[in-house]
N, C-alpha and C positions, 0 to 999 in steps of 0.2 A: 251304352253310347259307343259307335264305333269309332275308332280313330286311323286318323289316315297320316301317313308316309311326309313330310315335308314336298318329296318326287309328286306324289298323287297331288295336291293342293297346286303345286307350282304347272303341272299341265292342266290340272282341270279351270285355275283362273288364269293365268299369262298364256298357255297354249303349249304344248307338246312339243321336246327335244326338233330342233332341223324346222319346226315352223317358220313361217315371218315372222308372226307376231311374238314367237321367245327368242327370235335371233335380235327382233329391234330391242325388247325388254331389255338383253345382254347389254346389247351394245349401249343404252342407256346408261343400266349400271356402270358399265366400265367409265362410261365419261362422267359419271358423278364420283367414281374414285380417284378421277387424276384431279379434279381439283381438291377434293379432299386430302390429296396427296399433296399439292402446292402451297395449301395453309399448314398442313403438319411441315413441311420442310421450312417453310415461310419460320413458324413460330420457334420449330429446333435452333434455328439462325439466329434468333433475333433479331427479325425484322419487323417492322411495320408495312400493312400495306403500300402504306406512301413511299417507305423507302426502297423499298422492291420495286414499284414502278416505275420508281426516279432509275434503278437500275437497269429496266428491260428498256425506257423511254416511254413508259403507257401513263397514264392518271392511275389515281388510287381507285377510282372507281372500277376501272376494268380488271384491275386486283381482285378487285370484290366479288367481281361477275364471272369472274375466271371461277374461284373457290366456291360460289354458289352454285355453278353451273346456267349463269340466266343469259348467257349470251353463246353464242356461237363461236366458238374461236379457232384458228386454223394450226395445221400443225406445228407450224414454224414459231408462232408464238407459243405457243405453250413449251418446244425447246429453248426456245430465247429466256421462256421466266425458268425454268429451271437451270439453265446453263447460267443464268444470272445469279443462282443462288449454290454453284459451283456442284451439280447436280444433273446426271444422266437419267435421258429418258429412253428404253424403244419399246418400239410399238412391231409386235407381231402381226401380220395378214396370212392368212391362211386361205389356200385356194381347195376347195372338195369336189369333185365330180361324182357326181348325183346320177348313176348306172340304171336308173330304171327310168331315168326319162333323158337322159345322155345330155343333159344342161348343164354348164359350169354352173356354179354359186360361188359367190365373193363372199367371205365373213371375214370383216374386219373386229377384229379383239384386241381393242388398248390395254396391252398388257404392260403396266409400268413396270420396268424394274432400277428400283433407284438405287441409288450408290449416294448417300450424302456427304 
């Protein structure tokens, strides 16, 4: 049986380093770890959704959708819920210039780094 690389599997099904298609995969993951990251700090605190929301001004449900990922949320809220729970976020942007077809490319990478 041969076996392959974690590298080989991840470009031969998400698609190859510098792609779209593993820049969008990235970018995905990373915004399903900042909400991952708002319920571990959420639960470090002892809070409840509700009262976190009571905190930012949201309903508990947007609480919800924030930590599931099922909604869209912009950047300023997601500082607002963490600044609510006395908690720093930033966010790195990286710009590459891509020399063999002389195109900018923007990749944005939510890189949390939290302080709680």
């Amino acid at each position: 049986m041969k076996k392959y690389s974690l590298e080989e599997v991840q470009d031969s099904i998400v698609g190859k380093k510098g792609s779209r298609s593993r820049n969008d995969f990235e970018l995905e993951l990373s915004l399903d770890q900042i909400g991952f990251k708002i319920k571990q700090v959420r639960i470090e605190k002892n809070l409840t959704q509700e009262a976190l929301g009571k905190l930012v001004g949201v309903q508990k449900a947007q609480i919800s959708k924030l930590e599931s990922n099922s909604s869209n949320a912009s950047i300023s809220t997601i500082v607002r819920v963490f600044k609510a729970m006395n908690a720093t976020v930033h966010f790195k942007v990286e710009m590459n210039t891509n020399k063999s077809n002389n195109q900018l490319r923007k990749r944005f990478s939510a890189i949390q780094h939290l302080e709680a």
